[in-house]
N, C-alpha and C positions, 0 to 999 in steps of 0.2 A: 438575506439570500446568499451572500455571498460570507466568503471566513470558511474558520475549523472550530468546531465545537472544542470546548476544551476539555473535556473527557468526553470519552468514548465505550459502547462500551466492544470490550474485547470478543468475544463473540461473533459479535457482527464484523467486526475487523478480520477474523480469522475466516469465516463465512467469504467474506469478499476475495482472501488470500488465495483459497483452494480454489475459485471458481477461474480467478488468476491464474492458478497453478495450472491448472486441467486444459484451460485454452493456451499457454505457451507449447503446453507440451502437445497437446492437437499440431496446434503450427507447426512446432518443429520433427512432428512426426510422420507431417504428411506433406508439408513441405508448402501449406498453403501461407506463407508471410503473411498473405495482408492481412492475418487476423490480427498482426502487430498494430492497425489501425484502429480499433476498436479499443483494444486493450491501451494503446497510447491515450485517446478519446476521456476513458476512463479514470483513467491516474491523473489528466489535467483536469478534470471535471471534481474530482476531488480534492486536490493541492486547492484547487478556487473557490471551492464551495462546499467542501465536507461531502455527505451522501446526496445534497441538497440536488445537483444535477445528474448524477450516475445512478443510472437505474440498478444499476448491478446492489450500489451502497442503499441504494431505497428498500431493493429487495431484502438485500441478507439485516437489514435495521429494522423494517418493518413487519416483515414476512419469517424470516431462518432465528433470528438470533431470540426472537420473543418466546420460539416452540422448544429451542435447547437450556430454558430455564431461565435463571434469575441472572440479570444482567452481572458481567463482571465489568467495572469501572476501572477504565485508565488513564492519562492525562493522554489528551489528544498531538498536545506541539511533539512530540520524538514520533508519531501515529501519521503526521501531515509531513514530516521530514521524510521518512520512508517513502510515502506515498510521491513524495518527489523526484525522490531517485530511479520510483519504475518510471515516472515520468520521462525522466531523462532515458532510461534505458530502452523503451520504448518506441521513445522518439526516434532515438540512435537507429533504432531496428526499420521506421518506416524510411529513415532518409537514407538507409542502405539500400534497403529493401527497391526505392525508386531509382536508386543508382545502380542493380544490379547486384551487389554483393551480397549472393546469398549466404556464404560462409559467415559472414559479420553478422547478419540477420541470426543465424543459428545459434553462432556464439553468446547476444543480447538474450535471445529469448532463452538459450538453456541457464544463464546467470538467472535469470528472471523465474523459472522454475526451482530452483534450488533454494532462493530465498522467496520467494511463496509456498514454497511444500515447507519450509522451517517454522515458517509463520501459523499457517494454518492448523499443521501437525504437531509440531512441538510449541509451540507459542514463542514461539523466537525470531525475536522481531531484530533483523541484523540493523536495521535500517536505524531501529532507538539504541541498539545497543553502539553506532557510532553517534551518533546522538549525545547518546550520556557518556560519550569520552569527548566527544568537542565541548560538551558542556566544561569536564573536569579539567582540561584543557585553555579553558576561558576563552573560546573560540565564539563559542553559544552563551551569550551572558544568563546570568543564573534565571534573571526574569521574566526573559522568554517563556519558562515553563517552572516558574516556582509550583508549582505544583507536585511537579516529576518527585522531588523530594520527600512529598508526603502526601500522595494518595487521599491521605485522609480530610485534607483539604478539598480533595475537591469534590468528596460527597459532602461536604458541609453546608 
């Protein structure tokens, strides 16, 4: 129940991105924060457990990404790294948010926009692409996600 699948596939990942995308930008357009609640909820439900708890990840896995064709397979560790960091960004957003700063809240959630509309839309995932510079880096040892290297592993 709990972990990250080690591949994913893309699809579903993207799916999950835009619905990200569309609720930061709701929040910060209408000024309702607490949707930063949910959306935090989210991103640690997945960093702990892949789609396994996040209905949003249940949805666009079992439901969105099956109807947009044939899966695209990615390694999931630089997938669960991402997902971390809206954790964190998120988080940032609800413990402003209960502190009153609604500048800060706006600020979280339009970062948090920009790299889910990149994910979703362009499949550009910022979150792997520092990922595989901490990897190169030796920050992220290689075997965290031997896989990253060659895909092809891990539909084997």
């Amino acid at each position: 129940m709990l972990g990250f699948p080690d591949t994913i596939n893309e699809k579903a990942a993207r799916t999950v991105a835009g619905v990200v995308a569309l609720t930061a930008l709701v929040a910060v357009l209408t000024g309702w924060h607490w949707l930063a609640i949910p959306l935090a909820y989210g991103f640690w439900a997945r960093v702990v457990a892949g789609p396994t708890l996040s209905p949003l990840a249940q949805f666009a896995t079992r439901v969105a990404a099956p109807r947009l064709g044939p899966p695209v397979t990615v390694p999931g560790p630089p997938k669960r790294f991402a997902q971390a960091i809206g954790a964190v960004l998120t988080s940032g957003a609800v413990i402003a948010w209960a502190l009153g700063a609604s500048t800060v809240v706006t600020v979280l959630l339009v970062l948090l926009v920009v790299a889910a509309t990149l994910e979703s839309v362009f499949a550009v995932c910022l979150g792997c692409i520092l990922f595989a510079q901490l990897m190169k880096a030796g920050i992220i040892p290689e075997e965290v996600c031997e896989k990253c290297n060659n895909i092809g592993l891990a539909e084997a």
